[in-house]
C-alpha positions as CSV (number, residue, x, y, z in Angstrom):
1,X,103.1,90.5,103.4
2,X,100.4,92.5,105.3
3,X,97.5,91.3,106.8
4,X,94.4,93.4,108.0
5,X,91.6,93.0,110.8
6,X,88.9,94.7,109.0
7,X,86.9,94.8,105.8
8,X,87.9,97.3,102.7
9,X,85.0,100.5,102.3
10,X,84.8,102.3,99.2
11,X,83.3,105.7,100.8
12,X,83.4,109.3,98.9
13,X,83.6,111.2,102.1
14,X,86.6,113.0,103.9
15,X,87.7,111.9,107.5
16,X,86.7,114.5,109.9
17,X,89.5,114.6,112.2
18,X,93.2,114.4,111.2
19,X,95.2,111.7,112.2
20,X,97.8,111.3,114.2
21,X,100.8,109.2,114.6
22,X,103.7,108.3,117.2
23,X,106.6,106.8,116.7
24,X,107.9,104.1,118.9
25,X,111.6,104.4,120.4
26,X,112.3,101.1,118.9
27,X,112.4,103.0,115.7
28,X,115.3,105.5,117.4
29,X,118.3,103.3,116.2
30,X,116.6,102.9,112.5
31,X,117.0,106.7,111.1
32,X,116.1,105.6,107.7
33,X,112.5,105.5,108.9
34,X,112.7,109.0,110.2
35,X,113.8,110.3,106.7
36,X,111.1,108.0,104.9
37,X,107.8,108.6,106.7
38,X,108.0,112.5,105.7
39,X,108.7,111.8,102.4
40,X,105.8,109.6,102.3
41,X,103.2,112.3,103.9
42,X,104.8,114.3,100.8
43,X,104.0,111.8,98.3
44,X,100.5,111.8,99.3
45,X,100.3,115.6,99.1
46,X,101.7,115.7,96.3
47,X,99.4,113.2,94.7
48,X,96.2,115.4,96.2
49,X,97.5,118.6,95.1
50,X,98.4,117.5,91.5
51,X,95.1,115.7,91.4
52,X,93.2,118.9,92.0
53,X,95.0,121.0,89.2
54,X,94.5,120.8,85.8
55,X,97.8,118.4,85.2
56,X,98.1,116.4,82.1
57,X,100.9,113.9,83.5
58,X,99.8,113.3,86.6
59,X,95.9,112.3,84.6
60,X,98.3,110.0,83.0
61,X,98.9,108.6,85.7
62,X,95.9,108.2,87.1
63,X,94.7,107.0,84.2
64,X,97.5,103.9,83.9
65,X,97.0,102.4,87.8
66,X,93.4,103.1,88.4
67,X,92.3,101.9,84.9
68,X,90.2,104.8,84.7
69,X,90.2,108.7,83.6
70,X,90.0,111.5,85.9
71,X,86.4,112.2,85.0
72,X,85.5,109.4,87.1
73,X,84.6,111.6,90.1
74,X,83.9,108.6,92.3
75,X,87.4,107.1,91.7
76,X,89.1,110.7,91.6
77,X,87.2,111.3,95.0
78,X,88.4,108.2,96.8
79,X,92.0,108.8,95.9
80,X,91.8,112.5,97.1
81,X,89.9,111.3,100.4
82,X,92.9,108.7,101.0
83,X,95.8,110.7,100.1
84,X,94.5,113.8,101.5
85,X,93.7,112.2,104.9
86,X,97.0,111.2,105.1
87,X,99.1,114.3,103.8
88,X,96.9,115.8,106.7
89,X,98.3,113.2,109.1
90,X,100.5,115.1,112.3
91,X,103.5,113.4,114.9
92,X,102.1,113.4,118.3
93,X,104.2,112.1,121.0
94,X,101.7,111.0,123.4
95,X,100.9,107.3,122.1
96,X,97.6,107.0,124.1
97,X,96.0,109.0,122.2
98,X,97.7,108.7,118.9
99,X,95.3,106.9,115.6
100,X,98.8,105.2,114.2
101,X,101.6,103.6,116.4
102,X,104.6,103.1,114.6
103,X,106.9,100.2,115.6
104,X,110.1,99.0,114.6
105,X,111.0,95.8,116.5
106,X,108.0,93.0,117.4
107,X,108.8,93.2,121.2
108,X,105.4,94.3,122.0
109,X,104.2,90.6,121.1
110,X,103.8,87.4,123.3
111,X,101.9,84.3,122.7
112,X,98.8,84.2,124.7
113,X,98.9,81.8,128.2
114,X,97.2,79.0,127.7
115,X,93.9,79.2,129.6
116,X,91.8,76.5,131.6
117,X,89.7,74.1,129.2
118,X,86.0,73.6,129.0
119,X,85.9,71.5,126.2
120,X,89.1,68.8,126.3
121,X,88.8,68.9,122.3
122,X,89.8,72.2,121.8
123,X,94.0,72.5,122.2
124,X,96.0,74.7,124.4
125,X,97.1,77.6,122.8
126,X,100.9,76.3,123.2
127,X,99.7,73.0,121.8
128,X,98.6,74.5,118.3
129,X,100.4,74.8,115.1
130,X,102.8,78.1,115.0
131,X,100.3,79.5,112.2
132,X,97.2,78.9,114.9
133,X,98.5,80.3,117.8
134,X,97.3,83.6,119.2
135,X,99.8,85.8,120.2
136,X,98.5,89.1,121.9
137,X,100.0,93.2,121.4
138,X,100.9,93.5,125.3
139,X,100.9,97.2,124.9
140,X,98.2,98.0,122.9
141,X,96.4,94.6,123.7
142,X,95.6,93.3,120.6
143,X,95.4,89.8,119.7
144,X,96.6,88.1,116.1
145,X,96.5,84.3,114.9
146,X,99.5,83.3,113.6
147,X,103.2,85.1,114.1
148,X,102.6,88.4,113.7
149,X,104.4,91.4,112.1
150,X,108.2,90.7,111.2
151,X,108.4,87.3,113.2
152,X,107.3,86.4,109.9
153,X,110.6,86.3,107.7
154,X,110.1,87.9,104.0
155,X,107.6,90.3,105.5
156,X,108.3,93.9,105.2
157,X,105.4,95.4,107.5
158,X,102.2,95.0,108.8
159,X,98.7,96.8,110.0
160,X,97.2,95.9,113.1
161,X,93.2,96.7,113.8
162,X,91.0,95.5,116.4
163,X,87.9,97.4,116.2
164,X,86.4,95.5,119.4
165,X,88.3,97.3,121.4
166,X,87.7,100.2,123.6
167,X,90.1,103.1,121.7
168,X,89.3,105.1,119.2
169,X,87.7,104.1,115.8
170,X,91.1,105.2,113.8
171,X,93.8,103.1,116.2
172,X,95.8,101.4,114.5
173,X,99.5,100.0,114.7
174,X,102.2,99.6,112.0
175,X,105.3,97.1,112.3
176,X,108.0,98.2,109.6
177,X,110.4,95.4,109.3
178,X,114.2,94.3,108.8
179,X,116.6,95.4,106.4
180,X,113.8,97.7,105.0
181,X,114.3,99.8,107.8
182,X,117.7,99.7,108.7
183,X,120.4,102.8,107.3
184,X,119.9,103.0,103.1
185,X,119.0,104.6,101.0
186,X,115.3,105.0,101.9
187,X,113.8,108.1,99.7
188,X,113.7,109.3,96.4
189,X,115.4,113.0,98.1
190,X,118.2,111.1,99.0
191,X,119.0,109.6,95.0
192,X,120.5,112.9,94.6
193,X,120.4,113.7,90.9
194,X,120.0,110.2,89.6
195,X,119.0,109.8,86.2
196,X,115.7,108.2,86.1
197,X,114.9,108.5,82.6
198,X,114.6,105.4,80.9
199,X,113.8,103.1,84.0
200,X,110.7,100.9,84.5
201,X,109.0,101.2,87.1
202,X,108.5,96.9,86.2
203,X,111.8,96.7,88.5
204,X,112.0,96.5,91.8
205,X,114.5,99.6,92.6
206,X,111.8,102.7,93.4
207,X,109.5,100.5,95.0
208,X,111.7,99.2,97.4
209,X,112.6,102.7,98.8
210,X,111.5,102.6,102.4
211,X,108.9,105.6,102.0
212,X,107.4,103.9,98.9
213,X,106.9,100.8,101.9
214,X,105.5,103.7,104.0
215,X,103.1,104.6,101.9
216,X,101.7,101.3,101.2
217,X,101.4,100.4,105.0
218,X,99.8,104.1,105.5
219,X,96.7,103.3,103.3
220,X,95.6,100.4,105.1
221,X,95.0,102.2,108.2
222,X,91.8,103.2,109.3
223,X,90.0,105.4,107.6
224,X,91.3,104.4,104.6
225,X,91.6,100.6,104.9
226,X,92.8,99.5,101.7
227,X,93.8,96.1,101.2
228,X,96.5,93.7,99.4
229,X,94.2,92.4,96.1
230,X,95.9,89.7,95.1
231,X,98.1,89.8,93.0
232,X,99.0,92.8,94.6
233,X,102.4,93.7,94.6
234,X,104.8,94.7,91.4
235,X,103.9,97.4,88.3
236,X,102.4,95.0,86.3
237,X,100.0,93.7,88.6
238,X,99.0,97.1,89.7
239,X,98.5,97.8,86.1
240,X,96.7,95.3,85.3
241,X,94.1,95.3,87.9
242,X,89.9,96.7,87.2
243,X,89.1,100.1,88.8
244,X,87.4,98.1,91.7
245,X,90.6,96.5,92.1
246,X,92.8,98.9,91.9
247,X,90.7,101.4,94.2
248,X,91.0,98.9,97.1
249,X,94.8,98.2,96.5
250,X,97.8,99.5,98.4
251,X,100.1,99.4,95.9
252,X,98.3,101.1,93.5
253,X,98.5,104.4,95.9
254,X,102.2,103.8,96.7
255,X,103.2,103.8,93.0
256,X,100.8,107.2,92.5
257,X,102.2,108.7,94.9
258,X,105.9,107.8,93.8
259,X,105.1,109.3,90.2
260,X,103.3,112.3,91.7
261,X,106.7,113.1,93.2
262,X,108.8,111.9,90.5
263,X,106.8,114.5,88.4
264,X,108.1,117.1,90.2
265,X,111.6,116.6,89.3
266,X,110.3,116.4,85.7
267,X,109.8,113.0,85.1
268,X,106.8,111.4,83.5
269,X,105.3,107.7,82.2
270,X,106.0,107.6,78.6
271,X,102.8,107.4,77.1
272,X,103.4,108.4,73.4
273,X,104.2,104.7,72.4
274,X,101.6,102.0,72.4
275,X,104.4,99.5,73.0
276,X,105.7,101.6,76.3
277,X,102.1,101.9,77.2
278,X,101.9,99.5,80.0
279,X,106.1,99.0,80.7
280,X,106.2,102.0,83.3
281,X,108.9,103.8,81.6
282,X,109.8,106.9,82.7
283,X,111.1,109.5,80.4
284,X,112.4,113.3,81.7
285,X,110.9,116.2,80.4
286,X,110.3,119.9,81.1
287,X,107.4,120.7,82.7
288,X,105.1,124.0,84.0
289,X,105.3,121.9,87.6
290,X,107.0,123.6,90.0
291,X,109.7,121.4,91.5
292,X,108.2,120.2,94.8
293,X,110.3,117.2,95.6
294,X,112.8,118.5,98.2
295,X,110.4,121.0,99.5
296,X,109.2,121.6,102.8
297,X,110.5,117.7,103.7
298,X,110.7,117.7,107.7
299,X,112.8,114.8,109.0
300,X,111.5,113.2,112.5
301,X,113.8,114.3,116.0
């Protein structure tokens, strides 16, 4: 459901400069976005900050979607690097010089005019199969093979990158797509008091929340460029997955950032039961963790 321009990097260093992002107007009549995005930024703080202190569930955690401990410093280091960069990310409204654009409609895209042939064997781009055709960003001029974004039905977003092009190395664009975006229930803040003890995270609910979908399309941008490892979507592939793997996955981060928020309203993996070991079930529990969740959660004007 997303596709990438670029090649996945596992680099141990920090990005110098924080990113920042602007949000299209096509995303004004879609206020479920505005409430999810923050929430996602928090999920990734969250995740950083729990990851630096000396926190038993959230090592759990680590431990069960990265198939490693944390006293692998290289993994531990990647994770901060990615979720750090983009807790750090900041709203700008000025789009030119923005690293993410956020869309919310694909209105921005037209096939590409078919050009004068050299060589009769090659077909006009009208001429081609729907999957060949090159359609080209108008406003951010940047071209794509194949329907892009949520002309594709099914998809729920996409990450643009062209790094041929003149702009800065971090500019990307993101396409969030219909009904993920459109007025729901779109954050965990917004589940009230909702009992999530006893659910598996091998369902769908939480990971269909729109700032879980956030989170997933925010680590492929540049710097962070992970990728969709196939099979990548759904607890028990993420689970399942080698360190390598998992390191390079999107998913992976969503659902660590979901449970690094989660764990601030006291809930947990259960991880006292070989037989719950791999199920994701979440059990509630009291904690030393201050209760973070609806903290310092701005929504988007």
């Amino acid at each position: 459901m997303v596709a990438l321009f670029f090649l996945s990097t596992f680099a141990l260093f920090a990005p110098s400069l924080a990113l920042t992002y602007y949000m299209d107007t096509s995303c004004n009549p879609y206020p479920a976005v505005g409430r999810a995005l923050p929430e996602a930024l928090t999920m990734a703080r969250r995740s950083n900050a729990r990851l630096g202190a000396n926190d038993p569930d959230i090592q759990v955690a680590f431990q069960r979607i990265f198939n490693t401990g944390t006293d692998n410093g290289a993994a531990v280091a990647e994770v901060r690097r990615i979720m750090g960069g983009i807790a750090d990310m900041t709203e700008t409204n000025d789009r030119e010089s923005s690293g993410v654009r956020i869309y919310c409609n694909e209105d921005r895209w037209s096939l590409q005019k078919d050009r004068e042939r050299t060589n009769k064997l090659i077909k006009k781009n009208s001429s081609r199969n729907p999957g060949d055709q090159i359609w080209i960003d108008t406003t951010n001029n940047i071209p794509y093979a194949g329907p892009p974004g949520c002309k594709v039905q099914d998809r729920i977003g996409q990450v643009f990158h062209w790094p041929r092009l003149p702009l800065q190395a971090s500019h990307s664009t993101m396409s969030l797509c219909k009904p993920w975006i459109e007025d729901r229930i779109a954050t965990i803040k917004e589940q009230g008091k909702r009992d999530f003890s006893r659910l598996r995270l091998t369902g769908a609910g939480l990971s269909q929340l729109l700032s879980f979908i956030v989170l997933h399309e925010l680590t492929h941008v540049p710097p962070f460029r992970t990728k969709d490892v196939h099979p990548a979507y759904e607890w028990n592939n993420v689970v399942s997955k080698s360190t390598a793997d998992a390191i390079r996955n999107a998913e992976n981060y969503a659902f660590f950032g979901l449970l690094a928020v989660l764990g601030d309203a006291n809930y947990k993996l259960e991880h006292t039961k070989p037989e719950q070991n791999w199920s994701g079930l979440l059990i509630h529990t009291p904690t030393i963790w201050p209760r973070q969740l609806f903290n310092n959660v701005r929504s988007i004007s």
